[in-house]
OpenMM code with the backbone's topology and positions (N, CA, C; nanometers):
from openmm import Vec3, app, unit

residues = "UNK UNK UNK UNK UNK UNK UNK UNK UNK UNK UNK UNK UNK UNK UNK UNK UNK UNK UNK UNK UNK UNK UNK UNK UNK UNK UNK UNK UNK UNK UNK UNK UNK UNK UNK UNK UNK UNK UNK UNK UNK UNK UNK UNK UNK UNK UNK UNK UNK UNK UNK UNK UNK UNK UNK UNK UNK UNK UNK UNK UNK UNK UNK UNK UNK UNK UNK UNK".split()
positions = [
    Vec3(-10.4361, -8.7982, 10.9567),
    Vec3(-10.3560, -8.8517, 10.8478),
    Vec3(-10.2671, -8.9619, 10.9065),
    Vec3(-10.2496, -9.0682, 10.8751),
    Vec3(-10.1878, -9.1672, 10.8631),
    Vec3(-10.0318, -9.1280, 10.8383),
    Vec3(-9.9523, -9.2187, 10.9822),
    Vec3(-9.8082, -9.2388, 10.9609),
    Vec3(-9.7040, -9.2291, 10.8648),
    Vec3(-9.7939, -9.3735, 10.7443),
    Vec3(-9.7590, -9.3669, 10.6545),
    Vec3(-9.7669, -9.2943, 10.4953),
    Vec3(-9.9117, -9.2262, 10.5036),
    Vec3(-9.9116, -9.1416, 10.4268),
    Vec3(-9.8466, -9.0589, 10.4203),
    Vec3(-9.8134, -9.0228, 10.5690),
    Vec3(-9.7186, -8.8518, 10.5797),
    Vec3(-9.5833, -8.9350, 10.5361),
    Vec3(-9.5538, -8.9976, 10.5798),
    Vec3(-9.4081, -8.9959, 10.5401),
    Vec3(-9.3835, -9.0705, 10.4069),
    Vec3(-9.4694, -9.1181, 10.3133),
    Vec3(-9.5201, -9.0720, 10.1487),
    Vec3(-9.4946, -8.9812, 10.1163),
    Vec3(-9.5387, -8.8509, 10.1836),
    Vec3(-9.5424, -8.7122, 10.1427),
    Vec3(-9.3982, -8.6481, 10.1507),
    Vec3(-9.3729, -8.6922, 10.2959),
    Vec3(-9.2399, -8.6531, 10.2862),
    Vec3(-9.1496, -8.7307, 10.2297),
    Vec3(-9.1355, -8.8042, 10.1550),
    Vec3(-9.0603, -8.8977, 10.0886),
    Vec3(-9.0529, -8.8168, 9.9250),
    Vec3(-9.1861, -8.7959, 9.9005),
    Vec3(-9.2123, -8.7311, 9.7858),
    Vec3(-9.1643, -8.5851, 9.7807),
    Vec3(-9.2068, -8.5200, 9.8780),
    Vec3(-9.1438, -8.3513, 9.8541),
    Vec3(-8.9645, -8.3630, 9.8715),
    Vec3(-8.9068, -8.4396, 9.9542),
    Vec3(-8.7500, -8.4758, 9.9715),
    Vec3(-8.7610, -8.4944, 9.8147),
    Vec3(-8.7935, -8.6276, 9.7418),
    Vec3(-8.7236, -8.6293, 9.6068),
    Vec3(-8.7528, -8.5471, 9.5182),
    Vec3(-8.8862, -8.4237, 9.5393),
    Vec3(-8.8985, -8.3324, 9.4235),
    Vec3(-8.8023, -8.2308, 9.4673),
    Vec3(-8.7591, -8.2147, 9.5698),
    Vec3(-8.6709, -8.1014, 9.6444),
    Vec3(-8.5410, -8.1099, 9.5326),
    Vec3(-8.5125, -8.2556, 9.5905),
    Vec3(-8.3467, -8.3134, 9.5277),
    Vec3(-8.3502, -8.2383, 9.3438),
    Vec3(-8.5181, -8.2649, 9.2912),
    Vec3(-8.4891, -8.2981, 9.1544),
    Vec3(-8.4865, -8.1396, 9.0968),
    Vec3(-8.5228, -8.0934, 9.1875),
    Vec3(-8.5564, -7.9126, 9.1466),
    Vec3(-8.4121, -7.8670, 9.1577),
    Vec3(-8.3213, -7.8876, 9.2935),
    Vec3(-8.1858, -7.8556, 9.2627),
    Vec3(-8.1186, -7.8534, 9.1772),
    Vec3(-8.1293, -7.9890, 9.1364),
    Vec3(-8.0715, -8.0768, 9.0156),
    Vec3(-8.0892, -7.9875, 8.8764),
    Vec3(-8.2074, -7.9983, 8.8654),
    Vec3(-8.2816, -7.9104, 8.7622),
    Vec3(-8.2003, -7.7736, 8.7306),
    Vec3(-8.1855, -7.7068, 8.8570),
    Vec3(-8.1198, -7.6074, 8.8844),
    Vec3(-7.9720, -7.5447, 8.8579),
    Vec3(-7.9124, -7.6680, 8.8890),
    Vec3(-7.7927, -7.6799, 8.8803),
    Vec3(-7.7598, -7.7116, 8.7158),
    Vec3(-7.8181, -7.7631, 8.6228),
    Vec3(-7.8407, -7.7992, 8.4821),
    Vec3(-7.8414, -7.6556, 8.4319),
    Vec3(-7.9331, -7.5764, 8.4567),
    Vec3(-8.0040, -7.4529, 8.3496),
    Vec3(-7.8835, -7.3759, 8.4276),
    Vec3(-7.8424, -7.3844, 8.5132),
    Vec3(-7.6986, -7.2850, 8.5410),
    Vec3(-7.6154, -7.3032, 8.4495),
    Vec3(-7.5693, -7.4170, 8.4199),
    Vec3(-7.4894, -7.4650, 8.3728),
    Vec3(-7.4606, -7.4390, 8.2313),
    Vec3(-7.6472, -7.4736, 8.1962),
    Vec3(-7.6509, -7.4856, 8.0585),
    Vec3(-7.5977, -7.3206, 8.0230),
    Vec3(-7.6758, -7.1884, 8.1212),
    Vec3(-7.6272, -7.0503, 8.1032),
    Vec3(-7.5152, -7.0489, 8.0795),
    Vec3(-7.4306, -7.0702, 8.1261),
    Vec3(-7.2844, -7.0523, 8.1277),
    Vec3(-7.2172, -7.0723, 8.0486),
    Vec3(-7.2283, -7.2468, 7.9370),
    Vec3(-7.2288, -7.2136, 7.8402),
    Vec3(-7.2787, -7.1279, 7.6836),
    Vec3(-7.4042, -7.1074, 7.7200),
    Vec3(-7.4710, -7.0325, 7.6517),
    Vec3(-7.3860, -6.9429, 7.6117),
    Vec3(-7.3447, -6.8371, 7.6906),
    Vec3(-7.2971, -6.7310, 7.7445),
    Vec3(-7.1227, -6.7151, 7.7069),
    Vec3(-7.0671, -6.8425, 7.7048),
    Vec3(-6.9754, -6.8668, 7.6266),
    Vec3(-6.9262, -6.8787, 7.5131),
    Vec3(-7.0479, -6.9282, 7.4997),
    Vec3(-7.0594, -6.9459, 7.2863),
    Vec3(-7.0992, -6.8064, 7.2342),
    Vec3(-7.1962, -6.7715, 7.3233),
    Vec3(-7.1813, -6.6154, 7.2554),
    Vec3(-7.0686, -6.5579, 7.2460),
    Vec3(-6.9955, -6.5451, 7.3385),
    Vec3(-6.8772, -6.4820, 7.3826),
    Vec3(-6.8158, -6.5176, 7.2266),
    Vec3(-6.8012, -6.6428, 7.1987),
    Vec3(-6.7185, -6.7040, 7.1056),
    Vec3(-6.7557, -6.6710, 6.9725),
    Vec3(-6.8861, -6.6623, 6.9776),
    Vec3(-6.9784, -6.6127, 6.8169),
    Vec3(-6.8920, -6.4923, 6.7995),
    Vec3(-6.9094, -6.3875, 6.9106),
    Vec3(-6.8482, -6.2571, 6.8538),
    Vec3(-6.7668, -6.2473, 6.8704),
    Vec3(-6.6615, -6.3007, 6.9362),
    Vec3(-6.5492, -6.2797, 6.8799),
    Vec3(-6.4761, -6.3281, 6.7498),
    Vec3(-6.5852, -6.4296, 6.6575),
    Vec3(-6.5297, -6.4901, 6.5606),
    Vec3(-6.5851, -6.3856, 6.4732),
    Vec3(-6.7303, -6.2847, 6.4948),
    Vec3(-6.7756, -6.2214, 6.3742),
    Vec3(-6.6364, -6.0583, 6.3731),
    Vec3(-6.6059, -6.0226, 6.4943),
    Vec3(-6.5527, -5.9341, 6.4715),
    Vec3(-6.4139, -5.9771, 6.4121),
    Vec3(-6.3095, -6.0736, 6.4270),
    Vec3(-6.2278, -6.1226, 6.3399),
    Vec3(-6.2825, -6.1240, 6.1889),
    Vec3(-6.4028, -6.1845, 6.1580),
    Vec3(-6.4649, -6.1713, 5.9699),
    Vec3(-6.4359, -6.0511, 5.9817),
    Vec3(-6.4856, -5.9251, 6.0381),
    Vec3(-6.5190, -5.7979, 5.9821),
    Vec3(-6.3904, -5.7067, 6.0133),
    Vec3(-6.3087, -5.7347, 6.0874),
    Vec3(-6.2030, -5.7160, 6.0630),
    Vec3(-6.0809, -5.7368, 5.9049),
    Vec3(-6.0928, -5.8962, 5.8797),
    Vec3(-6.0447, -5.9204, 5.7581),
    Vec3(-6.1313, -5.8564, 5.6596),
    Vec3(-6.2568, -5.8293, 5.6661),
    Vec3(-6.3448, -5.7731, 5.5290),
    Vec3(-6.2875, -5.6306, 5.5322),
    Vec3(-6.2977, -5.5456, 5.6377),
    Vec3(-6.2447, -5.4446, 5.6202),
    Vec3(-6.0883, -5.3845, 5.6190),
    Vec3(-6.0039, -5.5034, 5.5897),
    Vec3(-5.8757, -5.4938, 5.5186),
    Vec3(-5.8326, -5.4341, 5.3903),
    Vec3(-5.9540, -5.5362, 5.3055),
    Vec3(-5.9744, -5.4740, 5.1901),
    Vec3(-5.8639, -5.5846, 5.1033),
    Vec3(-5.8022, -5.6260, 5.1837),
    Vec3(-5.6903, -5.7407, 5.0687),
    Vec3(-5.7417, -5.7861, 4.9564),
    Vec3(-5.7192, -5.7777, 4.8689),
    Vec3(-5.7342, -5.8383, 4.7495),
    Vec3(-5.6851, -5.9261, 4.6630),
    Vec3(-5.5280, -5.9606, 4.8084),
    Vec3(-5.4741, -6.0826, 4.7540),
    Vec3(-5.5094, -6.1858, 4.8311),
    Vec3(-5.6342, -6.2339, 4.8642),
    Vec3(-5.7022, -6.3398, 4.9881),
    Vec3(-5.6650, -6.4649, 4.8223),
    Vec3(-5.6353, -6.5648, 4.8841),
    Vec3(-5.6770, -6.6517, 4.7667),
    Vec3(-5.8047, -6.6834, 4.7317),
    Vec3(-5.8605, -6.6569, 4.7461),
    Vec3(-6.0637, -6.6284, 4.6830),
    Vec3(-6.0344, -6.5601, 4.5107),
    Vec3(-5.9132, -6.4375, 4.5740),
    Vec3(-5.9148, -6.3831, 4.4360),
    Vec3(-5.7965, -6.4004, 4.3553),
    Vec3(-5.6731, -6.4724, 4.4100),
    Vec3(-5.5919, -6.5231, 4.3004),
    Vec3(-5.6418, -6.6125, 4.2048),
    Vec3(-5.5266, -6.6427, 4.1194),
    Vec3(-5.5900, -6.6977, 3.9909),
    Vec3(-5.4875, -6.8429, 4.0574),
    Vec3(-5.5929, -6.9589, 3.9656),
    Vec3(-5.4998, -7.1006, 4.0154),
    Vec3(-5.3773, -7.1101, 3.9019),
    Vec3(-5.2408, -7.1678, 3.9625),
    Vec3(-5.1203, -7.1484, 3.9310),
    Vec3(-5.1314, -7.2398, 3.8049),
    Vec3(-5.2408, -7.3364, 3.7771),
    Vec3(-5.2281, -7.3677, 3.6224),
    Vec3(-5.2432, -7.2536, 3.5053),
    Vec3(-5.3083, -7.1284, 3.5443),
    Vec3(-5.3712, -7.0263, 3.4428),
    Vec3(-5.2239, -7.0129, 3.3795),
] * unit.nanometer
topology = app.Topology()
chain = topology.addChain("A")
for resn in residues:
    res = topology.addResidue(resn, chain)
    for name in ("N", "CA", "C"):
        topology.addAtom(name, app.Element.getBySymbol(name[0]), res)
């Protein structure tokens, strides 16, 4: 094999190396937020189901508007 082929090759596996890290470092990332927003989903559904199971019935949904 040729000088320059090999160090083609190694030129090429160095930048797929770099891009796989990279890659790597992204889908971590992206987890983390993932993982956050969930966090955030439920804590916003258990606040709803909290207020639903209050039972208030004076939410303004069910007052009447102050022109009546």
């Amino acid at each position: 094999m040729s000088d320059d082929r090999l160090t083609d090759l190694e030129t090429r596996l160095t930048y797929q190396e770099d891009q796989i890290e990279a890659l790597n470092k992204t889908v971590y990332q992206q987890q983390q937020e993932i993982e956050r927003l969930q966090a955030f989903c439920e804590a916003l559904a258990r606040q709803l189901r909290a207020l639903a199971d209050t039972g208030n019935d004076r939410t303004p949904a069910h007052e009447r508007p102050p022109h009546y």
